[in-house]
C-alpha positions as a LaTeX table, in Angstrom:
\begin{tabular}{lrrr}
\hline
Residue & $x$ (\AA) & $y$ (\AA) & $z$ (\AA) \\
\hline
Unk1 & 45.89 & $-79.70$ & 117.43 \\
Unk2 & 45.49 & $-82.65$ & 115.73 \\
Unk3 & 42.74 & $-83.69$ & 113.62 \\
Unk4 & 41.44 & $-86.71$ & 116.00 \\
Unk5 & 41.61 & $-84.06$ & 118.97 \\
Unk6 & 39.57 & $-81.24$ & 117.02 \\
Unk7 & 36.35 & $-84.09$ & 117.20 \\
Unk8 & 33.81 & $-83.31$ & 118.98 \\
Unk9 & 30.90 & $-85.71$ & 119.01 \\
Unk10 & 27.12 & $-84.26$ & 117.97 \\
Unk11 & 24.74 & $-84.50$ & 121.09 \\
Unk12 & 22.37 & $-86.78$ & 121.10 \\
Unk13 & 19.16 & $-85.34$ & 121.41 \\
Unk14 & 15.80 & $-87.45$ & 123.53 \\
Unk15 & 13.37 & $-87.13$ & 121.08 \\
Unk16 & 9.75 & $-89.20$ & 120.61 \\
Unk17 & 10.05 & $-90.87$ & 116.85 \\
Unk18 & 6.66 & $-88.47$ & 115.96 \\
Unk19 & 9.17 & $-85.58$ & 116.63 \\
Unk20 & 11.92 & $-86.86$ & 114.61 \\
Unk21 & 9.50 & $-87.61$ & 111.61 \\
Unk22 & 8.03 & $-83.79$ & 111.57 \\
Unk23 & 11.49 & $-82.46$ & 111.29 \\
Unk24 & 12.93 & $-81.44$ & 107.59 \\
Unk25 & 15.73 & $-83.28$ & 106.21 \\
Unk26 & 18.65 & $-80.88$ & 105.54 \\
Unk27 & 21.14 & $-81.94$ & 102.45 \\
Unk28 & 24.04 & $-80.13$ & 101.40 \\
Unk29 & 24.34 & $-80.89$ & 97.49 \\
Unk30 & 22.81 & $-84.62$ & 98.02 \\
Unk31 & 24.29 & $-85.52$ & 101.10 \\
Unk32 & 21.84 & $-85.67$ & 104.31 \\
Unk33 & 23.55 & $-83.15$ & 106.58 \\
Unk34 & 20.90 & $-82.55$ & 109.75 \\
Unk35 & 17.24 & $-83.00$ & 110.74 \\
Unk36 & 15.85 & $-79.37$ & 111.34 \\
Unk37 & 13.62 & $-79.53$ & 114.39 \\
Unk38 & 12.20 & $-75.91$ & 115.69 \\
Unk39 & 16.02 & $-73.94$ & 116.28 \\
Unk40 & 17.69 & $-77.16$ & 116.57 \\
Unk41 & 19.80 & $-79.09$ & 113.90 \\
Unk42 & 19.61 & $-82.67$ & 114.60 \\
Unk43 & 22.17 & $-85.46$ & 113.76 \\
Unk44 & 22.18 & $-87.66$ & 116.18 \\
Unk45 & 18.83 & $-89.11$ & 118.59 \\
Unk46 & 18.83 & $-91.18$ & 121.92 \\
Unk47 & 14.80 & $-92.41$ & 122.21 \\
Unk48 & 13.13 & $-95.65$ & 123.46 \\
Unk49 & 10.84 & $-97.41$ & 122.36 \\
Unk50 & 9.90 & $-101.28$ & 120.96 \\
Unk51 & 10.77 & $-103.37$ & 117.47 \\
Unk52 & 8.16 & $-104.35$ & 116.39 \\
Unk53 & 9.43 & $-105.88$ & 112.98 \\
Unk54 & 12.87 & $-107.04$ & 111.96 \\
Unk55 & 14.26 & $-108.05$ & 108.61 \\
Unk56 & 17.83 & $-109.68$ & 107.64 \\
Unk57 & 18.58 & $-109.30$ & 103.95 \\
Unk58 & 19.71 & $-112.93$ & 102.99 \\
Unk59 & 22.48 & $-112.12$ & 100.02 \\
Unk60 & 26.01 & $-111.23$ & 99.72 \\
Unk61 & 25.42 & $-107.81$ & 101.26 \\
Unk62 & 25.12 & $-108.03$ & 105.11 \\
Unk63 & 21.57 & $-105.95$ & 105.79 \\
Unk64 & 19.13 & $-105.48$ & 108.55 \\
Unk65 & 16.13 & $-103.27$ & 109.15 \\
Unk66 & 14.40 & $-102.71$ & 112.65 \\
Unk67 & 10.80 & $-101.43$ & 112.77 \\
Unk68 & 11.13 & $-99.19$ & 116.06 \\
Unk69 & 8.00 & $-97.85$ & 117.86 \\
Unk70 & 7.58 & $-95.09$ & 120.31 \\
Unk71 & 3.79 & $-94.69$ & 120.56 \\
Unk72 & 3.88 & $-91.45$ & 119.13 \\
Unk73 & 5.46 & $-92.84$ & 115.48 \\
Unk74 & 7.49 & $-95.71$ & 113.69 \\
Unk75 & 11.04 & $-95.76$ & 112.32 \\
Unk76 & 13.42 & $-97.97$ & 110.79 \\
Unk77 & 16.47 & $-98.57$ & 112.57 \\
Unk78 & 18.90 & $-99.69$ & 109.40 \\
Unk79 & 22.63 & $-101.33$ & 109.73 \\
Unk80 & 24.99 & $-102.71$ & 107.54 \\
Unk81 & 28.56 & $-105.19$ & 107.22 \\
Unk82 & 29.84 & $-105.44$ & 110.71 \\
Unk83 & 27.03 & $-104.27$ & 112.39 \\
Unk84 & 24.63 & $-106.89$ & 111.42 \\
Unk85 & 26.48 & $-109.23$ & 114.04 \\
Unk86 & 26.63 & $-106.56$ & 116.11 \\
Unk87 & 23.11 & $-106.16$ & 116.82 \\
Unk88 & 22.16 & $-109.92$ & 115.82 \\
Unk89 & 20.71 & $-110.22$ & 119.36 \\
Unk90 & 18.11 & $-107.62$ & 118.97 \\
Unk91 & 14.43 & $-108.98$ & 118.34 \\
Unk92 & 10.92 & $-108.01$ & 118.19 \\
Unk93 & 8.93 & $-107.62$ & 120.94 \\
Unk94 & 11.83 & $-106.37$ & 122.76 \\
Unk95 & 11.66 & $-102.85$ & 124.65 \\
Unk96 & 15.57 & $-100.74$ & 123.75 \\
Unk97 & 17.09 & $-97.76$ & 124.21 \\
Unk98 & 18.90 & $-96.99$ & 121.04 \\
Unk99 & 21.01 & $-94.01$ & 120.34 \\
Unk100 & 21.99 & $-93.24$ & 116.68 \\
Unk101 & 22.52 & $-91.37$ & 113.57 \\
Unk102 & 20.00 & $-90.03$ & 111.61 \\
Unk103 & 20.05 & $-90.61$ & 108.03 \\
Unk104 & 18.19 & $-90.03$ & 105.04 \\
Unk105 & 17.52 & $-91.74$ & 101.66 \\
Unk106 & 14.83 & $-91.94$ & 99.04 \\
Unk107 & 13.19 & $-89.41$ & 101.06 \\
Unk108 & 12.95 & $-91.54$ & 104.07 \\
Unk109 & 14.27 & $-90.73$ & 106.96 \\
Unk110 & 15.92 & $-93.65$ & 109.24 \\
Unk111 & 18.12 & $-94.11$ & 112.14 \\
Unk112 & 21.60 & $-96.33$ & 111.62 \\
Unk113 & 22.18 & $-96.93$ & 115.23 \\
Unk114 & 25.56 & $-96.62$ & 117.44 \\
Unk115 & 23.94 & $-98.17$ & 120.82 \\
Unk116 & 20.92 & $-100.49$ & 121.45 \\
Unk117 & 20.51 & $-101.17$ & 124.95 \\
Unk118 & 17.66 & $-103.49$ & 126.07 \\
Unk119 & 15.16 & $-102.04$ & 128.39 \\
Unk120 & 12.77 & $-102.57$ & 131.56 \\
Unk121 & 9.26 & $-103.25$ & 130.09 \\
Unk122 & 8.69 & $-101.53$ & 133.55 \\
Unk123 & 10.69 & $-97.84$ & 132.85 \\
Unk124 & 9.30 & $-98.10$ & 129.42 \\
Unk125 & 5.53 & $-97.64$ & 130.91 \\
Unk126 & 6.63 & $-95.63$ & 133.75 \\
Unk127 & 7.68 & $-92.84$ & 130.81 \\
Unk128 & 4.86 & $-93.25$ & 129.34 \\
Unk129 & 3.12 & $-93.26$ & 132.62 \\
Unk130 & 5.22 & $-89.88$ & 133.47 \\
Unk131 & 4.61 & $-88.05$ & 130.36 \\
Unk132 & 0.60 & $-88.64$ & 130.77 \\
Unk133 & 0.62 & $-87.45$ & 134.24 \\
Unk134 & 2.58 & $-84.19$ & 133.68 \\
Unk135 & $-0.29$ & $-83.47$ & 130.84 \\
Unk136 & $-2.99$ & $-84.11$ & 133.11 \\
Unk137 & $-1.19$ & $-82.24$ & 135.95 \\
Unk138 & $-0.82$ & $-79.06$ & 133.16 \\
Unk139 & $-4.70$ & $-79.74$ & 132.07 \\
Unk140 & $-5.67$ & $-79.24$ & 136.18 \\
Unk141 & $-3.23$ & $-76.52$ & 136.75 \\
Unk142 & $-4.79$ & $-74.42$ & 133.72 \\
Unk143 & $-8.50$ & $-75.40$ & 134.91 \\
Unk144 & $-7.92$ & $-73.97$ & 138.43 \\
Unk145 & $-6.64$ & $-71.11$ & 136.85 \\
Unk146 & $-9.08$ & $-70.68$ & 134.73 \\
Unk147 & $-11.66$ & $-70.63$ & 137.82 \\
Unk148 & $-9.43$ & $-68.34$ & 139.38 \\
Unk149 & $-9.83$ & $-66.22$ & 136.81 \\
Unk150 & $-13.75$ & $-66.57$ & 136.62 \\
Unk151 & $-14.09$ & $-66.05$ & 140.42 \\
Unk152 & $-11.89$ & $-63.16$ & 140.17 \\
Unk153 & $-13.46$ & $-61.57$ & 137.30 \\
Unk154 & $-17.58$ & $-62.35$ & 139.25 \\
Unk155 & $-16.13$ & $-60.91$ & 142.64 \\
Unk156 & $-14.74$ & $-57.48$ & 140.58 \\
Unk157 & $-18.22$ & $-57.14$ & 138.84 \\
Unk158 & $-19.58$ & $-57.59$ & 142.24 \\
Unk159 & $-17.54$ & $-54.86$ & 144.34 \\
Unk160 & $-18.17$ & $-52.42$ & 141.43 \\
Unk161 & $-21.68$ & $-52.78$ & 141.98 \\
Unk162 & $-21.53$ & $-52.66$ & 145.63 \\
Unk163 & $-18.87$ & $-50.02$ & 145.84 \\
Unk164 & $-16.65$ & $-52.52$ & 148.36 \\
Unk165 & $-12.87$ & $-53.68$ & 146.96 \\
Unk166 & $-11.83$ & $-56.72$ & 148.34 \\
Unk167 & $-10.20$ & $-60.23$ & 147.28 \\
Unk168 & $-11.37$ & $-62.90$ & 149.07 \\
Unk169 & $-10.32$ & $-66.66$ & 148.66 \\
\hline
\end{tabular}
């Protein structure tokens, strides 16, 4: 097999920016080689979220930073040369899907993007939307089991007094 063939891409892993920026930065000698999350070693992230800041570096070196927000964190989205006017279309205020590499320098971690892909403002709030209904659907589910429990553990007292066994609803 050839070397081009032997590739295989890292997966790109949906992760909120808070959960990118509790992960440790691995290097092998100085090089950033992976983010280690839980089990996982992370090198490449697919999350959405809004820029809230952009800066162009105005010299001989081609240079722009992205201020990306999630609700949960903030992250700079970083690109250089060729990918400047690339990505020259991207502004603040604007709600993206970006998928990238992680880097890390100075001890800050950053993402230097492959993909930024403009979003609905709409399926942005919908997630957001989503993700706070499943925890108050979790928060309910525990609380009726929780009475379950108490019911349970009042109607068990009860029959040992009374000398009955039963489970009623």
């Amino acid at each position: 097999m050839t070397e081009q063939q032997q590739f295989k891409r890292n997966i790109a892993f949906k992760l909120r920016i808070g959960d990118v920026l509790m992960g440790k930065p691995i290097t092998e000698g100085e090089r950033f080689s992976n983010l280690e999350l839980g089990d996982k070693k992370i090198v490449r992230v697919n999350v959405i979220g809004n820029i809230v800041d952009k800066y162009n570096s105005e010299g001989e070196t081609k240079f722009t930073s992205l201020t990306f927000d999630d609700g949960s964190g903030q992250i700079k989205l970083k690109f250089f040369g060729d990918d400047v006017e690339k990505f020259k279309e991207v502004s603040q205020g604007q709600t993206v899907l970006v998928i990238g590499v992680l880097r890390n320098w100075n001890n800050e971690t950053y993402i230097q993007p492959e993909i930024i892909k403009e979003q609905d403002t709409f399926l942005s709030e919908n997630l957001k939307l989503k993700k706070k209904k499943t925890k108050h659907q979790t928060l309910l589910e525990e609380t009726k089991l929780s009475q379950s429990k108490t019911k349970y553990l009042i109607q068990s007292k009860t029959q040992k007094k009374t000398g009955e066994l039963k489970w009623t609803k």
